[in-house]
C-alpha positions as CSV (number, residue, x, y, z in Angstrom):
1,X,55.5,41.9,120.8
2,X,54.5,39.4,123.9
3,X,56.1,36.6,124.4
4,X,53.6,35.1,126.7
5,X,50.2,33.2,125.8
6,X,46.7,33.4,127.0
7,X,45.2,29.9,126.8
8,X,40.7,29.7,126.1
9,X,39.2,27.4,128.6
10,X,39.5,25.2,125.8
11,X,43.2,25.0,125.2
12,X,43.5,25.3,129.2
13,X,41.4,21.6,129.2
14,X,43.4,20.2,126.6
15,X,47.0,21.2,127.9
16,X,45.7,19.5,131.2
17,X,44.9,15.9,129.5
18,X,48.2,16.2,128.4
19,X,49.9,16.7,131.7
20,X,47.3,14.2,133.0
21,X,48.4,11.7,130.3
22,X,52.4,12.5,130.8
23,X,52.2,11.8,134.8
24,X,50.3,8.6,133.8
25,X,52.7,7.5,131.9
26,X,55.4,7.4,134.5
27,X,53.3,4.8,136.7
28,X,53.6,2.5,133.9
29,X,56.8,0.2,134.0
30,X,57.8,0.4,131.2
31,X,58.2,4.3,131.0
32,X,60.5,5.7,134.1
33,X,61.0,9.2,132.2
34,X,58.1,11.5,132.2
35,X,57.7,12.8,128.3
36,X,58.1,16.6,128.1
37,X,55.7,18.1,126.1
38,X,55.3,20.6,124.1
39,X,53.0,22.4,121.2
40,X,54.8,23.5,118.5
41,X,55.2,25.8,115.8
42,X,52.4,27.2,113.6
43,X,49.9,27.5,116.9
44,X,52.5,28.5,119.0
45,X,53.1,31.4,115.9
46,X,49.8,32.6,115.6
47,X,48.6,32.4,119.4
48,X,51.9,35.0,119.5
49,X,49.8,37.0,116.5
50,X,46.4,36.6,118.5
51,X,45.0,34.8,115.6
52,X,43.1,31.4,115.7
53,X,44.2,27.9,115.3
54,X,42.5,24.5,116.0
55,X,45.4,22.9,114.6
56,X,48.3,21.9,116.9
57,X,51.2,20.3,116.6
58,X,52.2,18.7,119.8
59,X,56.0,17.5,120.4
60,X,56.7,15.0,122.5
61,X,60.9,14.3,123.8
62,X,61.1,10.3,124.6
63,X,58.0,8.4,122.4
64,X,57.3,7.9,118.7
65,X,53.5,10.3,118.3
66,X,52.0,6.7,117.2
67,X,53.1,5.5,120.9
68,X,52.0,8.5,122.8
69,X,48.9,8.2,120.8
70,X,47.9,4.6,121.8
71,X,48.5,5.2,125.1
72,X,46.3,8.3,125.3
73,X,43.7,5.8,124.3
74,X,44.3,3.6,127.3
75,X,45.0,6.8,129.3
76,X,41.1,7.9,128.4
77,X,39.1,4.8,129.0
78,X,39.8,5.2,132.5
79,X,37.4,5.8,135.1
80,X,38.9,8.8,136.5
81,X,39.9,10.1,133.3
82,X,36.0,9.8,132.2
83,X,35.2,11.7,135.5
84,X,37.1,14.1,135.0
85,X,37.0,14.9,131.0
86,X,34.5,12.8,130.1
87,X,33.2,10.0,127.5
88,X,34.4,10.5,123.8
89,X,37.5,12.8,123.6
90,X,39.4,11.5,121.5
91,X,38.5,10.6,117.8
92,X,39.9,8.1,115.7
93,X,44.1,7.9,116.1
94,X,45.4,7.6,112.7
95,X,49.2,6.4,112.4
96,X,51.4,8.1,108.7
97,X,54.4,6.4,108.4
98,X,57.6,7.8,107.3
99,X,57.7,8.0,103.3
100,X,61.0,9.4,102.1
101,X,60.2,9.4,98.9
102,X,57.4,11.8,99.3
103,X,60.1,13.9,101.7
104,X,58.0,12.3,105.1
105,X,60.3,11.6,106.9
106,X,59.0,10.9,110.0
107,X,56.5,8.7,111.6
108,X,53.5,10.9,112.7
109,X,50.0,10.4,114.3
110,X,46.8,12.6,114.2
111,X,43.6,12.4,115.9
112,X,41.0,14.7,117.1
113,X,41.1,15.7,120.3
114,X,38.4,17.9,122.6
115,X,37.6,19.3,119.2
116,X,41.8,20.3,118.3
117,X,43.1,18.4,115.1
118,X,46.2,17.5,117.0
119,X,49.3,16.1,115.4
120,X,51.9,14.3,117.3
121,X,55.4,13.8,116.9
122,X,58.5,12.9,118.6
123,X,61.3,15.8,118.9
124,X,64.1,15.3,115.9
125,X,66.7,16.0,114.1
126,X,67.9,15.1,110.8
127,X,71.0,15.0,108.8
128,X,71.6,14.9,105.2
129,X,74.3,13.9,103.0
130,X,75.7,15.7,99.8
131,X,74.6,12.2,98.0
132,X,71.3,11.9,99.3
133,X,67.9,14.2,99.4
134,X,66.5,12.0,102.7
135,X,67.8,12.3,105.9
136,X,69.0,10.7,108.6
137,X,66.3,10.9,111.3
138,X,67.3,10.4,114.9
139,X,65.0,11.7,118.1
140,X,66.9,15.1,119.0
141,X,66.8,17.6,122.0
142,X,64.3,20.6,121.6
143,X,66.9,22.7,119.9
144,X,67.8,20.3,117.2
145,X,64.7,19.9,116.4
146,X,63.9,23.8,116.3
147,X,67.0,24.4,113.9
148,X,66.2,22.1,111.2
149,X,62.6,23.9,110.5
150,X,61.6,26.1,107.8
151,X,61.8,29.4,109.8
152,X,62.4,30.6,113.3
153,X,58.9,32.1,113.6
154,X,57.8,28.1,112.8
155,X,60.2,27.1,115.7
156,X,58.8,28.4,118.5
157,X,57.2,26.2,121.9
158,X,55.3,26.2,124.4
159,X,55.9,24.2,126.8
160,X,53.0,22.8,128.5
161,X,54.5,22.0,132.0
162,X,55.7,25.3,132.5
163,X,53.3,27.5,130.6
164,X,56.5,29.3,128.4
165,X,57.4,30.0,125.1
166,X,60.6,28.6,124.2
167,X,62.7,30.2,121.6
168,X,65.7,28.0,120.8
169,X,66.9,29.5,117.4
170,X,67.6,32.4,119.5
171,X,65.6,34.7,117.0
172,X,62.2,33.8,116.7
173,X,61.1,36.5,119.1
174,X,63.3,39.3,117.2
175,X,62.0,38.2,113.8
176,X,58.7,38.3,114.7
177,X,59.0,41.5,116.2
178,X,61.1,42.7,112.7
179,X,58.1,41.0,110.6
180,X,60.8,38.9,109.1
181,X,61.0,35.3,107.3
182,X,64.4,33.8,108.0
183,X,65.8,30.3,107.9
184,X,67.1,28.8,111.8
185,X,70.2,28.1,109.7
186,X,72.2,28.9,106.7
187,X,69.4,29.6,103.9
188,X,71.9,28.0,101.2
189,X,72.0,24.7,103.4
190,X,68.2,24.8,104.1
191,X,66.8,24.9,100.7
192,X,69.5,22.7,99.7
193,X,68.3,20.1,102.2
194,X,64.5,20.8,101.5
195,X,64.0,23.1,98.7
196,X,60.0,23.0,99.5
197,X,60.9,25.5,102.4
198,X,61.4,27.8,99.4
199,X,57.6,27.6,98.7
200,X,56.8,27.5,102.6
201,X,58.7,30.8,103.5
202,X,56.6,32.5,100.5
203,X,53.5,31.2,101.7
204,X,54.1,32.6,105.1
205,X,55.6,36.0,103.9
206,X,52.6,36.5,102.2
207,X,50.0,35.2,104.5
208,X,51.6,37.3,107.5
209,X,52.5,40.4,105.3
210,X,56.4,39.8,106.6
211,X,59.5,40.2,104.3
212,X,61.5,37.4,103.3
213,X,65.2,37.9,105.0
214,X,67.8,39.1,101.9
215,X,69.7,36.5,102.8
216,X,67.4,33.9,102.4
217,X,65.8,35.5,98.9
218,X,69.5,35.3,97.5
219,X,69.9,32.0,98.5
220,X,66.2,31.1,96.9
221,X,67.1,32.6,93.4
222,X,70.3,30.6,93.1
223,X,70.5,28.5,90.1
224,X,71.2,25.1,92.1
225,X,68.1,25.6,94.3
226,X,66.1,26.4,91.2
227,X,66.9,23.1,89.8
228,X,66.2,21.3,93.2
229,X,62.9,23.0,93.7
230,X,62.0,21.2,90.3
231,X,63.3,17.9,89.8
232,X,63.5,16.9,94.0
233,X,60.2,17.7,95.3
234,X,56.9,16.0,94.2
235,X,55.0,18.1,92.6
236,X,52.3,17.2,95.1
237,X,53.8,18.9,97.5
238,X,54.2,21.9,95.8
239,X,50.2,21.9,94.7
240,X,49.9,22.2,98.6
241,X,51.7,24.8,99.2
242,X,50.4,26.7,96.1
243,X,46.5,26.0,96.7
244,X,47.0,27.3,100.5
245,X,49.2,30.6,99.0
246,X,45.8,31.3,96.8
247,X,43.8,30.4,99.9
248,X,42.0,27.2,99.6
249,X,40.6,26.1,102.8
250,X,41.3,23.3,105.2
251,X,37.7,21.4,105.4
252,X,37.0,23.1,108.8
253,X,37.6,26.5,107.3
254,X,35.6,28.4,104.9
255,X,36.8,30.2,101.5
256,X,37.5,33.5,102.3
257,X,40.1,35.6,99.8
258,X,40.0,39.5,101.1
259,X,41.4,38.0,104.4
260,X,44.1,35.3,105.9
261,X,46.2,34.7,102.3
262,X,47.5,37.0,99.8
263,X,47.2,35.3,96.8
264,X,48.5,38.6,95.0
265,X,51.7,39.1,97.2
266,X,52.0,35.5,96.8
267,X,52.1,35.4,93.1
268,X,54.2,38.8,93.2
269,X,56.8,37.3,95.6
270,X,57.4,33.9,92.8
271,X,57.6,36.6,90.2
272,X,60.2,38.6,91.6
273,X,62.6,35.7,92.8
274,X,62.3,34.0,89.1
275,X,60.7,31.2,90.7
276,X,57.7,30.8,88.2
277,X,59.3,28.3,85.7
278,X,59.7,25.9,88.6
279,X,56.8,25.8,89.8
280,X,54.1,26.2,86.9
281,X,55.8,24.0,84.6
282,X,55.2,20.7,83.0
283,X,58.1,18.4,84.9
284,X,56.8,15.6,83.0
285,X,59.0,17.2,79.6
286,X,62.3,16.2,79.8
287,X,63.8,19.7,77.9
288,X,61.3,21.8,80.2
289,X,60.5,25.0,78.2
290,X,60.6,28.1,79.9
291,X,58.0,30.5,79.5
292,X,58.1,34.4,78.9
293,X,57.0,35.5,82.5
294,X,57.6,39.7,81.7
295,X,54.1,41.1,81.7
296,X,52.8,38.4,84.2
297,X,52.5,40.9,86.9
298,X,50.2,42.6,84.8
299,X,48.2,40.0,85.0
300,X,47.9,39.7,88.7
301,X,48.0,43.0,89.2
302,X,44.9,43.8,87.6
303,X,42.8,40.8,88.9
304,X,43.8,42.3,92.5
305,X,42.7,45.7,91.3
306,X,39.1,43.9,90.1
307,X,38.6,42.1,93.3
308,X,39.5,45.1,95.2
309,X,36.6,47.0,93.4
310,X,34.3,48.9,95.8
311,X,36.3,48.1,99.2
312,X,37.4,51.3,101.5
313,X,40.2,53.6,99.9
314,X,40.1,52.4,96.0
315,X,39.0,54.1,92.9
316,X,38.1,51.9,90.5
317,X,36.9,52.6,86.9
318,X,33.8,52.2,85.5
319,X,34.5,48.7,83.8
320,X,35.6,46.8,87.2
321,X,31.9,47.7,88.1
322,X,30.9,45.4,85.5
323,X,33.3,43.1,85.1
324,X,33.5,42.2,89.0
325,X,29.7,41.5,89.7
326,X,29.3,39.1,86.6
327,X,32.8,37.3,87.0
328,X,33.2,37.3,90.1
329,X,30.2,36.1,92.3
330,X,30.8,34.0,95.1
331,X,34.0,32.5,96.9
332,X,34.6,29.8,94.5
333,X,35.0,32.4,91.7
334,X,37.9,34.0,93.5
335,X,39.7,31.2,93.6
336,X,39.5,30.0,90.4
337,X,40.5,33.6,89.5
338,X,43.6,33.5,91.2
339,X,44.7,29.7,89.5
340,X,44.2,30.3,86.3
341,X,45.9,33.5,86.6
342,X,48.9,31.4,87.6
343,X,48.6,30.1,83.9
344,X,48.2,33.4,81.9
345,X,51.9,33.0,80.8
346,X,50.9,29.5,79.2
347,X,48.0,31.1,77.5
348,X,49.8,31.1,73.5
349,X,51.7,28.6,73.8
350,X,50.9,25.7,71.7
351,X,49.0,22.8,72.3
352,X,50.3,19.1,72.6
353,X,48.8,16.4,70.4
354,X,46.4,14.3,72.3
355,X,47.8,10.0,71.7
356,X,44.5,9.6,70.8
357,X,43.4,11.4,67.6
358,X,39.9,11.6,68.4
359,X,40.5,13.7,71.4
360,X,41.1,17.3,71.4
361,X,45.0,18.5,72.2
362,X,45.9,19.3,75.2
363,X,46.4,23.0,76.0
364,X,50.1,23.7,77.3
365,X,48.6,25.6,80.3
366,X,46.7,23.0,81.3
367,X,49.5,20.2,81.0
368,X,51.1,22.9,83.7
369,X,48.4,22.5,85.8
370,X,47.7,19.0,85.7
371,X,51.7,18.0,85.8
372,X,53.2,21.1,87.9
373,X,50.7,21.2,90.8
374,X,49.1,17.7,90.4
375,X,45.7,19.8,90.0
376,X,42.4,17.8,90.7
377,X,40.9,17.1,87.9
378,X,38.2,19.9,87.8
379,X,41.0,22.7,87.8
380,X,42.8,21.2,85.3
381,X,39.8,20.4,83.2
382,X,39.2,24.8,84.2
383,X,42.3,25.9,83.1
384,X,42.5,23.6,79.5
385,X,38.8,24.6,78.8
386,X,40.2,28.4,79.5
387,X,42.6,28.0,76.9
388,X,40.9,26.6,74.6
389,X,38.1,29.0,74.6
390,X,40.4,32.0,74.9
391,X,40.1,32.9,71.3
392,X,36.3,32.3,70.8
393,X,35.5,34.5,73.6
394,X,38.5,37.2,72.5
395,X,36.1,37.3,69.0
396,X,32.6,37.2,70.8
397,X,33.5,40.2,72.9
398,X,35.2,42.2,69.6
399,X,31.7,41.9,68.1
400,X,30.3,43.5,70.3
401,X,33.0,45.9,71.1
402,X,32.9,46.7,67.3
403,X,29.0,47.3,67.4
404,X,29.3,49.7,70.4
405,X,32.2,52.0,68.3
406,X,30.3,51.8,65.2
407,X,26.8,52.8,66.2
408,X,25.6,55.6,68.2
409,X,22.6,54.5,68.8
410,X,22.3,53.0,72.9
411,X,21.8,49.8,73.5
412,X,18.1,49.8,74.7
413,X,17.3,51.3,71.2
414,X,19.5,48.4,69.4
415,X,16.5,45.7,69.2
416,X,15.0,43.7,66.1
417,X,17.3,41.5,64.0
418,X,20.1,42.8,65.5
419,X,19.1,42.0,69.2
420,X,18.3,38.6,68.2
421,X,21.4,37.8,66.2
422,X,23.8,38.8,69.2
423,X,21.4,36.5,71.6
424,X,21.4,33.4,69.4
425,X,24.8,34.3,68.4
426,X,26.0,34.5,71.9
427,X,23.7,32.5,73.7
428,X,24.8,29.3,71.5
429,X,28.7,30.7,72.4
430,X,27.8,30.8,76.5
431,X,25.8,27.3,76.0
432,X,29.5,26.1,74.3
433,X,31.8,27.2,77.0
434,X,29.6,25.6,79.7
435,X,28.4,26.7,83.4
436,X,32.3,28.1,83.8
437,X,32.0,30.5,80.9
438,X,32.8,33.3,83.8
439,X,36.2,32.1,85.0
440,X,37.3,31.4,81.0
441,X,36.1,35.1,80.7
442,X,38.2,36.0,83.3
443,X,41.3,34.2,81.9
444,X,40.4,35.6,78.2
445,X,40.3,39.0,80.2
446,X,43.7,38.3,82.1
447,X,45.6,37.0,78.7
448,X,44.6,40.3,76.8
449,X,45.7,42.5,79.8
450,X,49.1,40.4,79.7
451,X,49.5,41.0,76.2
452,X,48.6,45.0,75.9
453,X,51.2,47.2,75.5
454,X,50.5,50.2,77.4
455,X,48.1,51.5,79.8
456,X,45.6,52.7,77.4
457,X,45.5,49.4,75.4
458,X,45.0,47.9,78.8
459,X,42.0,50.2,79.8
460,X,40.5,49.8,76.1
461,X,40.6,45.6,76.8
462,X,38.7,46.2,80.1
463,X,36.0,48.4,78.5
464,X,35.7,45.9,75.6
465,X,34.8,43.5,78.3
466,X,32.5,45.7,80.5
467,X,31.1,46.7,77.2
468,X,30.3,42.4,76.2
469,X,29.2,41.5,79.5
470,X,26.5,44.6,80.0
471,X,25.1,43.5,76.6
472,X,24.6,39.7,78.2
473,X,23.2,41.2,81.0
474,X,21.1,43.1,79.2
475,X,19.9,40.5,76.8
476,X,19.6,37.8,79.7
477,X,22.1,35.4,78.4
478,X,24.6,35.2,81.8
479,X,22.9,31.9,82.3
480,X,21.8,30.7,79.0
481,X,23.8,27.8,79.8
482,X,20.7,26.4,81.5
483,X,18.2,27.1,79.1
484,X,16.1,23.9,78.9
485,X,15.1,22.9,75.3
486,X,11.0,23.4,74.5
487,X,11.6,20.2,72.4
488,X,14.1,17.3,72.9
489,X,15.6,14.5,70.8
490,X,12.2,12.0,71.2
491,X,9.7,15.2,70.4
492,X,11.9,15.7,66.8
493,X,11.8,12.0,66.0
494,X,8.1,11.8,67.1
495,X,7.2,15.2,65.0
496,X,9.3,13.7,62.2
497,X,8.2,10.1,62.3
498,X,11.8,9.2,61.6
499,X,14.9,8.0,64.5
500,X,17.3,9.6,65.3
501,X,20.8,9.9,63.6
502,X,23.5,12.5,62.3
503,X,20.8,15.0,62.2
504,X,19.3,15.4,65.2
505,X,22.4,17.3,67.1
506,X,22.2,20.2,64.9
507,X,18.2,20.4,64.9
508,X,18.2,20.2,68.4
509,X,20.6,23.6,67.6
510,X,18.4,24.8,65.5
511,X,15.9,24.8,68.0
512,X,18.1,26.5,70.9
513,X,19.1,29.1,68.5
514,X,15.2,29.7,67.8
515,X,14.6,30.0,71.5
516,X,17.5,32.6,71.8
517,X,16.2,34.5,69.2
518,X,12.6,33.8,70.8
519,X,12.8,34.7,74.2
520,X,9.5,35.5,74.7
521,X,8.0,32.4,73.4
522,X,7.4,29.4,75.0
523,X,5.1,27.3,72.2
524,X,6.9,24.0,71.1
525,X,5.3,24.7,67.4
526,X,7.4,27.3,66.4
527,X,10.4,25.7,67.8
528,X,9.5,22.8,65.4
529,X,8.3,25.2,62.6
530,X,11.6,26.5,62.8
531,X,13.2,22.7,62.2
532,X,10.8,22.2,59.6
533,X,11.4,24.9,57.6
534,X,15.2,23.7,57.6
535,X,14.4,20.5,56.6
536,X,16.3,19.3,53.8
537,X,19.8,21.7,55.3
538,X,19.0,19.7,58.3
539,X,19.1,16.4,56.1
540,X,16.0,14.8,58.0
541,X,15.0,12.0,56.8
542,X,11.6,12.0,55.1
């Protein structure tokens, strides 16, 4: 592995404003020492790996980052530094103060710089107490502050007045080389101290393909750092480190989920160290309730085994030629995939009551999701709407699976009343679950692959589903979601002569459920005929 780095004409520029910026300092009085500096870990990491990174973390030895940053403002607005770099290099310096509570424990300062998102930060170390979760912060030499990181492979520097990589743990070089996750110091004492580090050497393991140290996984699946990993870390933290595992993107970078993260080692690697009831849980419960998590990795397994579908080297069956296509169409999908699969163990569990009775309870796997990763809003409202579809979907795909083993006839021949009773019957179901129909398919998918019992139950769920969503394809329903009505609330009333009231919801059914059955036909009249005809079960009014 080198242990050298090859700056772009880019980096080369940027490293140079630095030094530019450091010697400046020193002909200010109130600074004698020139500040070493240095960029530190994740760039340092993957420059090592020959992978990309606009993000950098720059380290500085004797000034607080919000310091070094406002004088790199005054630094740039002068004449010889506009000669030489330019007008406009630096965006906006925005100062984050320390927040212990949120485990930020440092002062930090961020800008933009000749197109880097640069962080900056003074070198540190920290000390904690057996009667306290924040530290002690205190400015610290290079090695102190390379020790108390997450992993050596994090703890690496370059130093930009000599051009080097620095490797003060002593192993970040060899662990590299070894492909190897490992705490600077004792794993026990690590996680104890910041038991998010459990999440981050996962995330990194499975990003980077390494192996976590055995050490370091023993000291993960003890019982104390279980409990911290629960009740010490805000949960917003750990929807951070969960969203990037299952590769959600910075805003610079775009979604991409065959590449960069590995959602499914990611998942695998929780699984395995018995770390999935701390961190898809409801905190919020004060007698958390631990979920059966045994045939999870069935669950993850096979959505890997769908998305895989088609790439170089893999066999897949017939179904995942279906079932990929329709449920998995763009990047977005993919993503959504991967979270609710997180919540497949959730799936039976029961719902809690709503405190207001007019609202619908509130799934338990989506309580998990909104209280155990702080999900936004529109994944939590994915995952609840997943659950509570599950079982309408599970039934909608029997029906059809029980036409295909009763019937011999193919499904091009299977037209008439029966063709139009599956599309209003359906079409009216799709229209329900709403324009995310696909990802609650998926999780109604995942669930039933959870709960099979052995490999042919699980192939005879997939074909049920290949078998449902052909049919939809075939009968034009995969967006019936968007079907417009021919006649709206103000054409029934007019058609009536009557106003609205409790009626018109359902006629405005009755009229979608003639259009399914009606494809063809695009005449309000028989849309109303239809309404008509239903008058009196309709109860309009005469």
């Amino acid at each position: 592995m080198k242990k050298s780095i090859k700056l772009t004409p880019e980096e080369a520029t940027l490293r140079q404003l630095f030094l530019d910026i450091s010697s400046y300092l020193v002909t200010l009085g109130d600074y004698r020492k020139k500040p070493e500096l240095r960029f530190a870990g994740g760039w340092v990491r993957d420059k090592l790996l020959n992978l990309p990174s606009k993000d950098i973390d720059v380290a500085i030895s004797n000034m607080t980052g919000s310091e070094f940053g406002s004088l790199m403002k005054q630094y740039v607005e002068l004449p010889e530094a506009r000669h030489k770099y330019g007008n406009n290099i630096l965006g906006r310096l925005a100062k984050i103060e320390a927040n212990p509570e949120k485990s930020k424990h440092l002062e930090t300062a961020t800008m933009k710089v000749l197109g880097f998102d640069i962080d900056l930060v003074n070198l540190r170390k920290e000390t904690y107490t057996n009667d306290s979760r924040n530290p002690t912060v205190e400015f610290g030499t290079p090695k102190e502050d390379a020790l108390r990181r997450d992993s050596t492979i994090n703890a690496l520097f370059y130093n930009l007045e000599t051009s080097k990589v620095e490797d003060f743990t002593g192993r970040g070089f060899q662990d590299m080389k070894r492909k190897v996750i490992k705490t600077p110091l004792a794993p026990l004492q690590t996680f104890k101290d910041d038991p998010l580090r459990v999440l981050r050497s996962i995330r990194f393991a499975s990003r980077l393909m390494y192996e976590i140290d055995p050490e370091d996984e023993m000291a993960m699946r003890d019982r104390a750092i279980k409990a911290a990993l629960r009740l010490k870390i805000t949960r917003d933290r750990v929807r951070v480190e969960i969203l990037k595992m299952l590769g959600w993107p910075e805003p610079h970078q775009s979604l991409c989920f065959l590449e960069g993260p590995s959602p499914h080692r990611a998942l695998s690697l929780i699984d395995r160290l018995g770390l999935y009831n701390e961190v898809f849980t409801d905190p919020t419960i004060a007698d958390c309730k631990l979920v059966d998590t045994a045939n999870w990795c069935q669950t993850y397994n096979q959505l890997r085994d769908i998305i895989m579908t088609g790439s170089e080297g893999s066999t897949s069956p017939e179904s995942f030629k279906t079932i990929r296509p329709i449920l998995l169409q763009n990047p977005e999908d993919f993503y959504h995939a991967w979270i609710l699969t997180c919540f497949v163990p959730w799936a039976r569990e029961p719902p809690r009551s709503p405190q207001k009775s007019s609202k619908r309870p509130i799934s338990a796997a989506g309580l998990a999701a909104r209280e155990g990763i702080k999900a936004e809003n529109k994944i939590y409202k994915l995952v609840d709407d997943a659950v509570t579809h599950l079982q309408d979907i599970v039934e909608k795909k029997n029906a059809v699976s029980h036409e295909d083993q009763t019937t011999t006839l193919p499904l091009k021949r299977k037209q008439g009343a029966c063709a139009e009773s599956q599309r209003e019957l359906q079409g009216m179901a799709i229209r329900k679950w709403g324009p995310n129909w696909r990802s609650s398919a998926m999780y109604a998918l995942l669930a039933e692959v959870a709960e099979a019992k052995t490999v042919t139950d699980s192939r005879a769920v997939l074909d049920g589903y290949s078998s449902w969503l052909l049919q939809l394809q075939s009968l034009n329903l995969l967006k019936a979601y968007e079907t417009p009505l021919l006649v709206k609330g103000d054409g029934l009333m007019e058609a009536f002569n009557c106003k609205g009231g409790n009626w018109l919801p359902a006629a405005l059914d009755c009229v979608m459920k003639w259009q399914l059955r009606n494809p063809d036909r695009k005449d309000a009249a028989g849309a109303i005929a239809e309404v008509l005809e239903r008058k009196e079960e309709l109860n309009i009014p005469p």
